[in-house]
N, C-alpha and C positions, 0 to 999 in steps of 0.2 A: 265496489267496495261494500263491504259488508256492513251491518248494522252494527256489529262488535267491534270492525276496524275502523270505522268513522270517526273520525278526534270530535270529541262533544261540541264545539263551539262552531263548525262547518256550517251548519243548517242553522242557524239561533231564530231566523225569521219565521219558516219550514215547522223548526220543531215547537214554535210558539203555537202557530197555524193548527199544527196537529192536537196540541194539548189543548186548547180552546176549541178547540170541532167536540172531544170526547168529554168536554164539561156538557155541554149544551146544544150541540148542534138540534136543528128540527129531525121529526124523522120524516123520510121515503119511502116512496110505496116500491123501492127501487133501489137499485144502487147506487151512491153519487161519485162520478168521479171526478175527477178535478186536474187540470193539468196546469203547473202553476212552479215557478225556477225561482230560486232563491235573490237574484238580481231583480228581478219584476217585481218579485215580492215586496223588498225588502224598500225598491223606488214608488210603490204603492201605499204601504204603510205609513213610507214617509211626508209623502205630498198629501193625504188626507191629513196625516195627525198636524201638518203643519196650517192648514185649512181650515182645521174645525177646532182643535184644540183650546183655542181663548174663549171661545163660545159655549162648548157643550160639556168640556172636560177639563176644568182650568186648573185642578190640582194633580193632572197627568201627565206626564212626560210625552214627547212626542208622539214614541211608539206607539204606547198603549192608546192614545187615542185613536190613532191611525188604526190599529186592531179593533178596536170597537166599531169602526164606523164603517171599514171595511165588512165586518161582520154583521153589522145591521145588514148593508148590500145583498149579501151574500144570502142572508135569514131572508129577504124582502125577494128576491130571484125566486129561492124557494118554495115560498110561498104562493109565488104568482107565475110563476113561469115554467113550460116543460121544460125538464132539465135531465130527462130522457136520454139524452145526449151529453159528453162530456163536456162541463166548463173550466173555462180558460179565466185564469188572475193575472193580468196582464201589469204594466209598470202602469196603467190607467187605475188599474180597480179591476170591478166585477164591469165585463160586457154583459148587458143583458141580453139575454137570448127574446127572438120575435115571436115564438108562438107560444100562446098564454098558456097556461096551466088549464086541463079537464077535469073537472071533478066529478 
């Protein structure tokens, strides 16, 4: 399916993901990719923003905390770790990959 034929509401979690990557993501000395399904997604975002929400983000809706803290992960991977390799967003979160970042 195309980007044209896609009914807008299909991906909500996906096309959050993407518009919060192009606010801010870090940048690579590389390409990043990502492999990552709208169901994982969307049971990841949940169980974090359900987890941290009263604590870090207490006038956000579940989601959006869930997106935050997810994206801390995500920023903090980056940061620290090769990611040379493509990363997986699993119904967990971010797995962290084992070999550290060279600088």
């Amino acid at each position: 399916m195309s980007e044209v034929d896609r009914p807008a509401a299909a991906t909500p979690f996906l096309d959050e993901l993407v518009r919060r990557l192009r606010l801010d993501a870090p940048t690579t000395d590389h390409p990043l990719t990502l492999y990552v399904h709208e169901g994982p997604l969307r049971a990841a975002v949940t169980a974090l923003g359900e987890d941290c929400r009263d604590a870090l983000w207490p006038d956000s809706t579940v989601e959006a905390a869930g997106f935050n803290l997810l994206l801390v992960h995500l920023y903090e991977v980056l940061a620290t770790r090769d990611t040379s390799e493509p990363l997986r967003i699993t119904g967990a979160g971010v797995p962290w990959p084992t070999t550290p970042r060279e600088d």
